[in-house]
ROMAR-62752 format. One record per residue: x, y, z of N, C-alpha, C, O in turn. Coordinates in steps of 0.001 Angstrom, whole numbers, plus 500000, padded with zeros to 6 digits. Atoms other than C-alpha are relative to their C-alpha. Layout:
% residues N
XYZXYZXYZXYZ;...
//
This chain:
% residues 464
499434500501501265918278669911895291499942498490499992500394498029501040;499975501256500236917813666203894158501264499587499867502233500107499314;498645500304500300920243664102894522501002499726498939502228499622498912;498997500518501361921431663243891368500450501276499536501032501281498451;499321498250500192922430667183891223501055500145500671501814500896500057;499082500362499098924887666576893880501040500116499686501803501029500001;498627500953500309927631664309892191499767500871498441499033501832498209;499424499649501204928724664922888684499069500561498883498491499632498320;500934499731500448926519667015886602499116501038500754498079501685500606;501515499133498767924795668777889192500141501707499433499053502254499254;499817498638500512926270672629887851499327499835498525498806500903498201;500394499934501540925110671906884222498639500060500155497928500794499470;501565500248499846921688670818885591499397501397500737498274501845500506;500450498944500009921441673762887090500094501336499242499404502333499457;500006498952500911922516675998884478498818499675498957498155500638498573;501100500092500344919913674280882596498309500559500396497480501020499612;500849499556499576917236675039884964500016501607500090499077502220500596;500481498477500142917775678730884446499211500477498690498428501411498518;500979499551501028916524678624881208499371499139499151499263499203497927;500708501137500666914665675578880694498386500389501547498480500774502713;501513500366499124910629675329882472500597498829500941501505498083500573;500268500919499137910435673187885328499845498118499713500303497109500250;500597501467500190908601670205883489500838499774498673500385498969497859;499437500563501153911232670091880726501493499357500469502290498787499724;498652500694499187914194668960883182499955499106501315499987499510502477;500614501300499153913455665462884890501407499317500467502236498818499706;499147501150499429915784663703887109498933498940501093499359498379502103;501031501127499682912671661459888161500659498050500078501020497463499058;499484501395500306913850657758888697499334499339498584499863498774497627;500216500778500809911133656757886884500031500518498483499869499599497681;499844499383500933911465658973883947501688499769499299501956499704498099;498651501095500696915478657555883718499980498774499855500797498190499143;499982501136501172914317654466883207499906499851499367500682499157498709;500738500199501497912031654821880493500796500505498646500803500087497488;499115499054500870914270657182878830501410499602499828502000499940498802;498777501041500712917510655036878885500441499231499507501623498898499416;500003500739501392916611652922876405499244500188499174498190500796499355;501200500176501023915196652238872978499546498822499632498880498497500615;500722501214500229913939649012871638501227498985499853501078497768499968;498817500776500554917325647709870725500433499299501043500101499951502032;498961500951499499919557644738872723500468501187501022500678502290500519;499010499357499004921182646407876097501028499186500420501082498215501176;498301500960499747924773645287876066500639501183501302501533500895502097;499331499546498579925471648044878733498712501043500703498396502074500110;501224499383499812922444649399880620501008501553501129502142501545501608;499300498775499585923248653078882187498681500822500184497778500982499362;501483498489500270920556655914883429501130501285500076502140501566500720;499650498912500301921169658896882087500320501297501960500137501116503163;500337499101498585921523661894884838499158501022500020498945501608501081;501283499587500259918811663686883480499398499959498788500107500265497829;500600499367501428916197663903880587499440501463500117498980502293500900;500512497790500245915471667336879165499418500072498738500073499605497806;500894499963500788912819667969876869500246501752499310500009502810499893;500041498378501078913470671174873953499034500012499622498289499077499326;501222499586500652911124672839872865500418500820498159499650500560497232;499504499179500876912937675149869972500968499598500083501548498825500845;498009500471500206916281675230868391500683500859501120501546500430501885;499547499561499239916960677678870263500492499328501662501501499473502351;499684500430498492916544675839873597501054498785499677501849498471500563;498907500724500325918706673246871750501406500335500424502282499869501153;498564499721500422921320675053870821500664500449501944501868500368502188;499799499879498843921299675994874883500240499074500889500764499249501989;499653501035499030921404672759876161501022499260499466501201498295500209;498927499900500455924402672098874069501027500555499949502022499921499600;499094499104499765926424674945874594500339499744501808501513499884502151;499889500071498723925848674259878747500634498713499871501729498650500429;499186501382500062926801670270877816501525500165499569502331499443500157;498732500018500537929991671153876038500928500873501370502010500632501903;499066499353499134930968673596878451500504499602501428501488499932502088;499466501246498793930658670884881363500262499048499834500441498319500809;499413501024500373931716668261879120499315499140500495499616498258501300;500652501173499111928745666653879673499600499225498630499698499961497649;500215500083500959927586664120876983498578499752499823497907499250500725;501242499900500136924288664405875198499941498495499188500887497991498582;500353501193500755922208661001873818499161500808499484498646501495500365;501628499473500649919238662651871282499317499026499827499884498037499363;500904500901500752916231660701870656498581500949499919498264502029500417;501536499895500230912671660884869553499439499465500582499535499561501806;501183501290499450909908658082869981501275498865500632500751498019501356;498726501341499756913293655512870785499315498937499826499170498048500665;500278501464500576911666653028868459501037499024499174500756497944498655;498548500418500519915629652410867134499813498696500723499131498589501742;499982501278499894916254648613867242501357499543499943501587498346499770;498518500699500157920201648472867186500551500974501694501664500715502153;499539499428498662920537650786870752500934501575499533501941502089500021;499582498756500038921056653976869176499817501190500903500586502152500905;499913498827499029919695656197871967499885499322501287499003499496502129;500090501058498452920463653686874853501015501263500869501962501800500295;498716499018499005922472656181877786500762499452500253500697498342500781;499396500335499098925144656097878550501069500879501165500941502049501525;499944499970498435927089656236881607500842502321499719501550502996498971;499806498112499991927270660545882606499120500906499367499009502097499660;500636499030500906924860661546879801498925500666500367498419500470501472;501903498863499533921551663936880050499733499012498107500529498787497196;500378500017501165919334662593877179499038500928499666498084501263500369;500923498449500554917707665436875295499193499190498687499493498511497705;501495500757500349914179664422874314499593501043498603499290502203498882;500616498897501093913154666237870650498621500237499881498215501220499261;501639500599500649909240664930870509499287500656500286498160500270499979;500210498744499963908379668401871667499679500669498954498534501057498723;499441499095500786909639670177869081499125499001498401499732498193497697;500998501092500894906621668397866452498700500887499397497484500751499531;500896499322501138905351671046863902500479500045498708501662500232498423;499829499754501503905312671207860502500116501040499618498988501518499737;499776499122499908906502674112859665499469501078498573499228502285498551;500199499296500910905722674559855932499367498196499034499913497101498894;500472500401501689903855672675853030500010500367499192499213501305499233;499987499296500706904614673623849899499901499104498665500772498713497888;500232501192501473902633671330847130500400500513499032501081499668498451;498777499947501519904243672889844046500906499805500038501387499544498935;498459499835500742907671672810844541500447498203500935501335497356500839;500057501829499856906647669425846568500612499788501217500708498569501354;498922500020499175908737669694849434499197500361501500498359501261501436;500621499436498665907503670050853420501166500529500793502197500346500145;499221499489499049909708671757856481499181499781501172497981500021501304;500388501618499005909235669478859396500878500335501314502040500053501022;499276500396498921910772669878863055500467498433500304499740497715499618;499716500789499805912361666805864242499007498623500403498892497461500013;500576501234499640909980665353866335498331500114499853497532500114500790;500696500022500790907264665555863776499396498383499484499769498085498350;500207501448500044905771661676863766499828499964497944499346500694497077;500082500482501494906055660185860268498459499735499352498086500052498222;501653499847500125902307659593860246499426501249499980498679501592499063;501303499020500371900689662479860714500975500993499011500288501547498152;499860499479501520903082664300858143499699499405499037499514500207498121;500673500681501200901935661905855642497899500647500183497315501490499503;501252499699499891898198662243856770499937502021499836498902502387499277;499540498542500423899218666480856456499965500235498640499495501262498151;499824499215501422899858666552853017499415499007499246499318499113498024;501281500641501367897429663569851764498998500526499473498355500154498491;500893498649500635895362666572851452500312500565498571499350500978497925;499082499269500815897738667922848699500051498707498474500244498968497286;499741501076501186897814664299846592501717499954500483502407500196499493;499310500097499687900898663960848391500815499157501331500260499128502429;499661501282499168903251661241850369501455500273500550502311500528499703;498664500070500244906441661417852108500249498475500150499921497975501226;499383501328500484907880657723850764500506499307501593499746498447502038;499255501123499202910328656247853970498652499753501061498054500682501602;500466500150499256908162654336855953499763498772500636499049497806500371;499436500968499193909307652435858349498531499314501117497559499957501515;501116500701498829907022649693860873499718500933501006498788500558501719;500055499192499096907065652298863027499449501344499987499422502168500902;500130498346500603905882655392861038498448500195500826497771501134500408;500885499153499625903004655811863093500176500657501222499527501665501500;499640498944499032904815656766866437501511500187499925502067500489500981;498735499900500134908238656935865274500567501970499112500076502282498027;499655498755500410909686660669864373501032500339498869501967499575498626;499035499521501111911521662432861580501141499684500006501862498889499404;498422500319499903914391663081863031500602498770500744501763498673501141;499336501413499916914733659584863967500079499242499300500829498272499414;499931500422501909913982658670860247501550500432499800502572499748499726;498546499132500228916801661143859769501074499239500527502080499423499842;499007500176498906919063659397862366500569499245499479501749499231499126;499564501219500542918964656429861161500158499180498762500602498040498625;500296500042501557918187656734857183499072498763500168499327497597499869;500665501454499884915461654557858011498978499927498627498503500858497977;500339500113501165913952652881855292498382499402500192497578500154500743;501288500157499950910617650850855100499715499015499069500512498339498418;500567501196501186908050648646852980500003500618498654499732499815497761;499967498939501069908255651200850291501149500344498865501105500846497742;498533499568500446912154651343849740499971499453498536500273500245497643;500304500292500905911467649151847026499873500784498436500237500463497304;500762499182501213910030651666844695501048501240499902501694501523498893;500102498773499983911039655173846509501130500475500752501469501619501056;498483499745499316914350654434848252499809500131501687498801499530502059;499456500021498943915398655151852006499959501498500457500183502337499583;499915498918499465915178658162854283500829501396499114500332502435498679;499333499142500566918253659870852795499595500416498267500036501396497667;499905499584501208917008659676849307498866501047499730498511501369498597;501441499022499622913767662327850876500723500928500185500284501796499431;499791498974499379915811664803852373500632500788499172501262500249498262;499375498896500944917059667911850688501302500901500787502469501183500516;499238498574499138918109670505853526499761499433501377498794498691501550;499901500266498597918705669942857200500815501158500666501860501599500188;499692499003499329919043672694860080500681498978501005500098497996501464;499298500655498832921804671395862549500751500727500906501453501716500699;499055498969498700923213672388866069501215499337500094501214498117500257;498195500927500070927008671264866034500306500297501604499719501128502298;499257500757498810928788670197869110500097501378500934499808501340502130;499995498971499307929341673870870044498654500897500798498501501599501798;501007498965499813926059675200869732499385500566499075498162500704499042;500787499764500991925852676581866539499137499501499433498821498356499757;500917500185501016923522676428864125500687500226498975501380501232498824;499639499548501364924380675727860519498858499042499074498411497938499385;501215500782501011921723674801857357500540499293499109501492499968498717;499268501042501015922967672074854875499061499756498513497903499354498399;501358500760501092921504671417851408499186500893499477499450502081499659;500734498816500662918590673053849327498837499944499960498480499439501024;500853500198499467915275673143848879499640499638498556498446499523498279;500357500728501447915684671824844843500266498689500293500792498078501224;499833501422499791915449668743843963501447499895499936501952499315500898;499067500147500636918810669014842146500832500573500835500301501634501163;498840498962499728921882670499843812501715499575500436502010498861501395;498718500683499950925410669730843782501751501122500468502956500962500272;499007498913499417927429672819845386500289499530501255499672499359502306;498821500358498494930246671796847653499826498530500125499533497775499198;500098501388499388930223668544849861498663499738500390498015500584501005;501302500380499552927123666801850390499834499224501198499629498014501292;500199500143498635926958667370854506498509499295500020498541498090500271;501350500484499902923106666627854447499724498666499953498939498179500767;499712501278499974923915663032853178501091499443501566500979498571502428;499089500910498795926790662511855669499020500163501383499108499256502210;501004499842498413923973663839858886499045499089499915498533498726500974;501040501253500265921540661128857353500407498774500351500885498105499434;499655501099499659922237658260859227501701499936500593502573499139500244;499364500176499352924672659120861445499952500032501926500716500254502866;500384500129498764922919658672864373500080501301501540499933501172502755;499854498884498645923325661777866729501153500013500132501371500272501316;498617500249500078926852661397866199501081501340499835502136501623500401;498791498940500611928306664486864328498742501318500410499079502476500161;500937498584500061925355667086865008498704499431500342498407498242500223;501150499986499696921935667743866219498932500110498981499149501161498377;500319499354500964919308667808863671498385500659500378497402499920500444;501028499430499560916607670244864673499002500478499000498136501206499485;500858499427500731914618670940861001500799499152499003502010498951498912;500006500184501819914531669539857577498841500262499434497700500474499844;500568499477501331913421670257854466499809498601499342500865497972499284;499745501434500396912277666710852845499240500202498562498408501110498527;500805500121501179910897666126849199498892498560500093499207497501500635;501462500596500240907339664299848557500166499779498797500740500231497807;500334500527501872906301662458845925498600499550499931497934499208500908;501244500123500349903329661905844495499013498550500644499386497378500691;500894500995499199900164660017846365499350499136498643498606499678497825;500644500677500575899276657098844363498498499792499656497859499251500558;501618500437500322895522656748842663499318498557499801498155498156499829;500177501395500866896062653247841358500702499303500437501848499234499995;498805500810499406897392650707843760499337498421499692498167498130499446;500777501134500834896992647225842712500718498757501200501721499319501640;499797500725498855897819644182845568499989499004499486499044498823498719;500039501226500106899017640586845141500412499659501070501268500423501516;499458500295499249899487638296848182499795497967498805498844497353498320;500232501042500672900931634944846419501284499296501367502169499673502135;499597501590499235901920631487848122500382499221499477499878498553498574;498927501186500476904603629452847726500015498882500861499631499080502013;499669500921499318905400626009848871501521499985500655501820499029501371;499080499471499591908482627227849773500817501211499925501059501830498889;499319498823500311910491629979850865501010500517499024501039501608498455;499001500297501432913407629078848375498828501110498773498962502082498030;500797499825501724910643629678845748499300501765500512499208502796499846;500629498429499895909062632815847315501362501460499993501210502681500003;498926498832500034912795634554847252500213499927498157500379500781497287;499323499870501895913583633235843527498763500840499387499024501303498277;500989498921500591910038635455842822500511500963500093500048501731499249;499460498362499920911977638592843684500451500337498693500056501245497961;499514499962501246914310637613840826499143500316498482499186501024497476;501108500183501409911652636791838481499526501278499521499687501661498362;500083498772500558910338640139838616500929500841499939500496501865499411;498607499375500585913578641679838207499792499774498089499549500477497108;499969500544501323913590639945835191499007500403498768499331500335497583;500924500310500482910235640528834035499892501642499787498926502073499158;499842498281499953911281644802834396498620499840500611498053498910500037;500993499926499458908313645139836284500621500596501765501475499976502398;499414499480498606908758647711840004499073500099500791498390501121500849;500999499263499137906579647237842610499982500856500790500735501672500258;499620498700499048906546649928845488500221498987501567500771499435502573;499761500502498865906444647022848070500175498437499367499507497933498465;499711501251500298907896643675847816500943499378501499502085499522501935;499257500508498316908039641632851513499828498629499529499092498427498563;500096501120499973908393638149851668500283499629501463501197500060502166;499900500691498341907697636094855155499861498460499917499112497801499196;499529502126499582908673632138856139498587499980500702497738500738501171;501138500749499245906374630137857398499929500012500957498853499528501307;499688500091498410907560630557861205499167501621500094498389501909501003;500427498759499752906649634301860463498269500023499850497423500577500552;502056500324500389902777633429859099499583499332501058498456499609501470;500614500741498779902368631204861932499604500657500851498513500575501415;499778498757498349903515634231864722498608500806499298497561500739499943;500766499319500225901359636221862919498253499430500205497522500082500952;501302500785499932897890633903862629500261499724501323499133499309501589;500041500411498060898685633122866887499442500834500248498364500733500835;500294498701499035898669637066867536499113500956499029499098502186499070;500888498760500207895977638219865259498986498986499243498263499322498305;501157500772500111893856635478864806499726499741497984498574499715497550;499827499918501125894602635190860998499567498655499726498796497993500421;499900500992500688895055632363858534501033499693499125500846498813498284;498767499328501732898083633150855973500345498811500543499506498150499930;499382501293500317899791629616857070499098499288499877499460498385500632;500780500827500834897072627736855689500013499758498638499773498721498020;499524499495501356897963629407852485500810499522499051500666499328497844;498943500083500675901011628637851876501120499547500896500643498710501662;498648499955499462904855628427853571500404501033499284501524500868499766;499229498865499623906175631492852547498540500817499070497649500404498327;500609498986501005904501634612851155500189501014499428500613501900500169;499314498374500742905232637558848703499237500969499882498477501138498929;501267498375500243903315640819849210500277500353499451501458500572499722;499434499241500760903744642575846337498903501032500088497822500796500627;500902498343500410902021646252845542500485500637499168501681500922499116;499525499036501389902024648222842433499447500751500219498396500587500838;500922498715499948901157651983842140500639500612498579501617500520497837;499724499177501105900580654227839816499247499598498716498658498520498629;500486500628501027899389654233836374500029498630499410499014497990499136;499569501335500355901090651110835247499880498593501222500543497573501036;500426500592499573899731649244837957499534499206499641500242498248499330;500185501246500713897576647102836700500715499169498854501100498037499147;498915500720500903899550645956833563501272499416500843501710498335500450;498936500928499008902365644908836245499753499241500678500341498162500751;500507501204499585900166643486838393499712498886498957500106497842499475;499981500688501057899422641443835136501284499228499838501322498006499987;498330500663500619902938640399834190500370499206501295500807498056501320;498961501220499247904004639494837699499096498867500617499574497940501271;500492501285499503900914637260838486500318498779499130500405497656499627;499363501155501119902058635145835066501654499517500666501765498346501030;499165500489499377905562634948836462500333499689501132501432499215501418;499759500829498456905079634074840050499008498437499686499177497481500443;500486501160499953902870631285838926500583498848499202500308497650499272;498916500976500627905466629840836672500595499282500998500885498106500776;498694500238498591907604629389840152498906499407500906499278499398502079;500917501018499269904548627357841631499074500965500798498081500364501206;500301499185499300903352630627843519498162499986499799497717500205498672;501848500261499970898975630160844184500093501918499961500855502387500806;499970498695500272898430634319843031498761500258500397497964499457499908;500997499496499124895610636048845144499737501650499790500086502255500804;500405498959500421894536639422843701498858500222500922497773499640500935;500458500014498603893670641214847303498900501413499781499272502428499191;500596498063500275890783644422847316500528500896501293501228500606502263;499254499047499411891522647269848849499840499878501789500498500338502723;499862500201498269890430646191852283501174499221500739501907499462501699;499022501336499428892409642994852663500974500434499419501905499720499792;498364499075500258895340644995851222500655500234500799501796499830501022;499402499045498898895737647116853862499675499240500938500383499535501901;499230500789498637895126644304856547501795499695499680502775500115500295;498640500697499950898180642329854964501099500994500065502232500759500485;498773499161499953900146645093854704500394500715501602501463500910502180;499986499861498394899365646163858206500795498912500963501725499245501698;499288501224499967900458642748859108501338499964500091502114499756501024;498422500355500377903493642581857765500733501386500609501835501118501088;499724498714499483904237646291858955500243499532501917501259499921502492;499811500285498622903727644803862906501277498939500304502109498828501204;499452501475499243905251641569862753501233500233500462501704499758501496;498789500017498923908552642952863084500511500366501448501434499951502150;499939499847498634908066644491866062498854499237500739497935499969501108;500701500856499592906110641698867463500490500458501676499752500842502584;498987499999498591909153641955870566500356500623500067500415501233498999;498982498979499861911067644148871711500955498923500053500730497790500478;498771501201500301914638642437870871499937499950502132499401500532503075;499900499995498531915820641052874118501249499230500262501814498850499236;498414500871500701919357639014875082499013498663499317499462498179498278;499812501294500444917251635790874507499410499847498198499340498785497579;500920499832501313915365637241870838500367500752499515500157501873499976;499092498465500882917376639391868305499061500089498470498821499064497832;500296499810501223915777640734865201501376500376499202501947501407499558;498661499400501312918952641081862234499173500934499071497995501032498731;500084499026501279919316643682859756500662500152499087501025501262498698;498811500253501094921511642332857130499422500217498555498207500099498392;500489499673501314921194643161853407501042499088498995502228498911499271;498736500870500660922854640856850573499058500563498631497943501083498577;500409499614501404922501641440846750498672498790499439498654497559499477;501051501057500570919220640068845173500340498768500022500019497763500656;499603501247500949920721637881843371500842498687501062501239497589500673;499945500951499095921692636157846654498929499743501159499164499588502358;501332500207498950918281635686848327499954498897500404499997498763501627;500332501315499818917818632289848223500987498956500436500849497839500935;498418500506499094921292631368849260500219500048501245500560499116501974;499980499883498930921211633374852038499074499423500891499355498940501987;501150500437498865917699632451853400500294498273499744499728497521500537;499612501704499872918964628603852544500611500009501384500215499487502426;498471500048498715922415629462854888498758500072501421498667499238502321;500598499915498497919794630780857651499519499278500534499641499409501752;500562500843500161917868627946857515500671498954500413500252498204501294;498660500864499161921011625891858151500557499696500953500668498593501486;499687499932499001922466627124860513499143500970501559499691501592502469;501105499920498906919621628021863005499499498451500326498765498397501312;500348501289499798919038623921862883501445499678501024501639499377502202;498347500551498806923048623334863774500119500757501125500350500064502116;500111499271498850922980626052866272498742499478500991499052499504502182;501192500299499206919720624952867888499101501053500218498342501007501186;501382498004499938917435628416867823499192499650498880499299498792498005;501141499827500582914533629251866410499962501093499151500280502150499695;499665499296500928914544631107863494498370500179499224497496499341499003;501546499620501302911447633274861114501085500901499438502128501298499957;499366499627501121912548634804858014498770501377499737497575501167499527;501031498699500825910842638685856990501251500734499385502422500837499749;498636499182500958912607640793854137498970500818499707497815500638500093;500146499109500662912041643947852098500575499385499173501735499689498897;499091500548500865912775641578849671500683500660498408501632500240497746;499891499557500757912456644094847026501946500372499380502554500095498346;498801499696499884915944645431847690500563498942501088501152499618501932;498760500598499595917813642522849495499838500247501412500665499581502034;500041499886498478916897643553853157499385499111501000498182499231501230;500567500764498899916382641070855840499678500268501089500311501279501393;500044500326498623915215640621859340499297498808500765498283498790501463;499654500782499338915930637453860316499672499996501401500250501000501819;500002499568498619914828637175864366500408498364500045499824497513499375;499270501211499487916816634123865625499463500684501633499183501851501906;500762500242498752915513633120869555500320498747500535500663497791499839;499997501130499680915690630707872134498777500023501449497946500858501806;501481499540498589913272630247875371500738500664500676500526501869500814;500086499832498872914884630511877714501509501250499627502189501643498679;498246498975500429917925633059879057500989499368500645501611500065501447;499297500934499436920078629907880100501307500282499320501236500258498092;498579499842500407924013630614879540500066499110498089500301499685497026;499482501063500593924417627774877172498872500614498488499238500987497374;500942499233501281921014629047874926500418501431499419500262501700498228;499815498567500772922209632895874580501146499353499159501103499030497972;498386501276500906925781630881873526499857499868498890500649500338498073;500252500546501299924169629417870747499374500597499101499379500328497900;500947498752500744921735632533869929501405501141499585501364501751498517;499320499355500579924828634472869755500940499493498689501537500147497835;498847500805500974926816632023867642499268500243498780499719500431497651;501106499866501529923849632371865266500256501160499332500669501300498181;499745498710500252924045635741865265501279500260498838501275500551497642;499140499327501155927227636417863927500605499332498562501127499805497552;500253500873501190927277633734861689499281500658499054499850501112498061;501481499448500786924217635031860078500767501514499489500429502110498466;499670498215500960926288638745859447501314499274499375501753499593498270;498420500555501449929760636468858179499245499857499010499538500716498179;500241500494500961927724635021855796499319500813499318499055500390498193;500956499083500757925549638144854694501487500652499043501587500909497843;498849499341500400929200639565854468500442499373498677500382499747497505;499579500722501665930683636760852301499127500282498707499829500515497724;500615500049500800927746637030849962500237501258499418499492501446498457;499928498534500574928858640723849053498778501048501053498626502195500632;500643499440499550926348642022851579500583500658501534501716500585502010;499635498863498858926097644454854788499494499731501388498600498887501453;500297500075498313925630644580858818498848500389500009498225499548500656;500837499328499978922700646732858383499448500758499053500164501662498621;500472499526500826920231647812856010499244501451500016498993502284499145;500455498719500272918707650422857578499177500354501249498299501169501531;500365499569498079918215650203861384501297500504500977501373500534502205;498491499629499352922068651485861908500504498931501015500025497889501465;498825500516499115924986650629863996499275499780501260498793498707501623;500648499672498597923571652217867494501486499370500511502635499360500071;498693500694498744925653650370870462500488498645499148501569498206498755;499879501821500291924492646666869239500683499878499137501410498901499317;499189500811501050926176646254866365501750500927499537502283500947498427;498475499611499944929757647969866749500651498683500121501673498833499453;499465500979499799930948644688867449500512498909498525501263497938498431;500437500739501182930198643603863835500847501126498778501248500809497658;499760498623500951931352647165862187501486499328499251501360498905498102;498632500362500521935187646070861390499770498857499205500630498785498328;499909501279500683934225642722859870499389501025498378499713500520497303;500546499590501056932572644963857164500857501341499200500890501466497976;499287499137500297934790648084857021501452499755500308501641498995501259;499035500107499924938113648141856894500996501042500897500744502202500572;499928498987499249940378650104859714500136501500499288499586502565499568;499847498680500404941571652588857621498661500875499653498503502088499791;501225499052500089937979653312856636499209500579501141498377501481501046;500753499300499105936986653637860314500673501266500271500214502404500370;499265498958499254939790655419861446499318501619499387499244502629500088;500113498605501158938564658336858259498859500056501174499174500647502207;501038499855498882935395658098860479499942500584501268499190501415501777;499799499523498560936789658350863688500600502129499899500517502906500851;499158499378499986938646661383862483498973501348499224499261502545499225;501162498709500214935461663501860992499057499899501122498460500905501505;500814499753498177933539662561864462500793501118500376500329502258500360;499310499119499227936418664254866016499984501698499251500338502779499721;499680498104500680936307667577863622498475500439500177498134501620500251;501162499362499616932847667701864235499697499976501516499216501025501946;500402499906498727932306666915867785501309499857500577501725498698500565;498717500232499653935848667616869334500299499408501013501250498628501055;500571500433498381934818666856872966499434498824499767499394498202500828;500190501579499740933383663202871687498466500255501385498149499361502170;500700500339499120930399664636873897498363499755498602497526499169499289;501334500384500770927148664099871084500209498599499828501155498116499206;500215501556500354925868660242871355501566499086500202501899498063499604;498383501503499515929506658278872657499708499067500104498846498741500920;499873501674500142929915654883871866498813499148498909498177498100499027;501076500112500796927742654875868998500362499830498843501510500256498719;500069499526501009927446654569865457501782499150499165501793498339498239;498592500473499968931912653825865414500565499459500855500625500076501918;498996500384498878933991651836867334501148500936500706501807501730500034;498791499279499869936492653365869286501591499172499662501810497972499499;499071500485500397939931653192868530500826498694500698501072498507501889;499568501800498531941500649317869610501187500845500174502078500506500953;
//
């Protein structure tokens, strides 16, 4: 018996191994490293005491019923391309691996809708049903090795949100294993449905928290014929956020609307041999689809050039570099203590305020600061940095930090747009919610997971 079977855990691991394969239950050193984190900040590093790979719900619902009954706690992940430390281990847990469990289960182009296992990559279900004239919308920098149910986890959103909304606004129905073991189905497979409480919303972006989610049901929307591409250049970022407005103004919706600083065009032309800061200082990708494409592209190249913006009508090749582009840059790094990517969101109508404030105070602090948004909807990610990992530099990288979420706060805005809580940002949760609203929180964790053993220390603070 390995040692880590020994000490605490060791009966569960072997009740596992009665009805799990050989190669789906790893207490490998090097297999707990890799597997006790995800991309996000480690504020408490921990190896799990084993990973275990499902194959079916069934084997789910088995390695859940053996965890509860030894009170052991489970972390779930997918690809662990999460960026706030949502499936980081911790200390006692087994993490149970879904990325197995990665078939599509059903296409069904009339009624529009697919049935998807968890760890079903966001890419190749899109490439699945582009056959069909069909798209599923959230799609996050990551959608080519990043998984459903880690879409699911985290209501992750994308360059797209713009147009087609956020994870949760795809999903219909979700199959989940609860804390015990069971299995229960949530939701429908219409578009429309409004019987009872809408569980399916509350499992969307709660991180592995209240339930397992081993199947959904997601709605598709239609694959664009007619996509139309502007990349325009401003002399300043100021002026490339007040373009968001403009087309607000101008009713005009693109399906993607990013804007990147000049620190971000630079990183980018270093690590891919580009040119975009020659261009300009900031830039606005916009994309229109659909019929009314062109006529919008129309309208908003007249009003970004009012606002000084040089307008660049891109073909379909150099489209899909820039958009590729802008799709990497955020994960350029993996965050790290001395390099944090933010995920703050503030109302349009405070873009240019906020990216002023950041701008500010990344000079008084002393860090290094690039500016990328989903500017469409108000979503930032800010990556504040310093070189080195000298006491005195994280000091001032953290001071940035939370500065940078007071002030998203004051502006009427949020901690996170759409990369969740995870570990990293519990620290930040109360400045935004109020106790009584966690405590309601703390207090449907507990009716769903009574034992506190699915994902601990996640998602909610515990009680001060």
């Amino acid at each position: 018996m390995a040692e880590q079977e020994i000490g605490p855990g060791g009966e569960f691991l072997a009740e596992l191994r009665a009805v799990l394969r050989v190669d789906q239950v790893s207490v490998d050193g090097g297999d707990l490293q890799t597997f006790a984190i995800d991309q996000g900040p480690v504020t408490d590093f921990q190896l799990p005491l084993a990973v275990v790979w499902a194959e079916s719900v069934e084997q789910v619902q088995s390695v859940v019923r053996a965890a509860a009954s030894h009170k052991v706690s489970l972390v779930t992940r997918g690809a662990g391309t999460g960026v706030s430390g949502g499936a980081h281990a911790t200390a006692g847990c087994v993490v149970l691996n879904l990325t197995r469990m990665n078939h599509i289960l059903e296409i069904n182009p009339a009624d529009e809708i697919a049935r998807v296992e968890p760890g079903v990559i966001n890419g190749d279900l899109n490439t699945a049903i582009a056959a069909h004239g069909l798209m599923f919308a959230p799609d996050p920098a990551s959608y080519k090795i990043s998984t459903i149910g880690g879409n699911i986890a985290t209501n992750a959103g994308g360059l797209r949100c713009a147009k087609y909304g956020v994870t949760r606004d795809a999903v219909l129905s979700l199959d989940v294993v609860m804390a015990d073991g069971s299995l229960i189905t949530t939701g429908h497979r219409t578009f429309k449905g409004v019987a009872g409480y809408d569980l399916t919303s509350l499992f969307v972006g709660s991180e592995g928290t209240l339930g397992i989610v081993v199947g959904a049901t997601v709605r598709l929307k239609y694959l664009p014929t007619i996509v139309r591409t502007l990349a325009v250049f401003f002399p300043s970022v100021q002026q490339a956020a007040a373009g968001v407005l403009a087309l607000g103004a101008a009713r005009v919706q693109p399906c993607i609307l990013e804007l990147m600083d000049g620190q971000a065009l630079e990183e980018l032309d270093f690590r891919n041999g580009s040119n975009l800061s020659q261009r300009g200082t900031a830039l606005l990708l916009i994309q229109f689809d659909g019929l009314a494409a062109e006529a919008e592209e129309a309208v908003a190249a007249v009003e970004l050039e009012k606002l000084g913006g040089t307008v660049s009508r891109e073909d379909p090749e150099e489209a899909r570099r820039l958009v590729d582009l802008r799709r990497n840059n955020r994960g350029l790094d993996v965050d790290a203590e001395n390099r944090v990517g933010e995920d703050v969101a503030v109302p349009r109508s405070q873009l240019v305020h906020y990216i002023t404030a950041l701008g500010e105070m990344a000079v008084r602090h002393g860090v290094d600061l690039q500016v990328i948004a989903h500017a469409g909807d108000g979503n930032l990610h800010p990556t504040f940095s310093v070189p080195t990992f000298e006491p005195a530099g994280i000091a001032a990288l953290n001071a940035a930090l939370d500065e940078s979420v007071a002030k998203a706060l004051e502006l009427g805005g949020t901690i996170t747009g759409e990369h969740g809580i995870g570990q990293y940002k519990l620290r930040w949760l109360p400045l935004e919610q109020a106790e009584d609203v966690l405590e309601l929180q703390r207090r449907i964790k507990e009716l769903f997971d009574p034992q506190g053993i699915l994902n601990p220390g996640k998602a909610i603070p515990a009680r001060p």
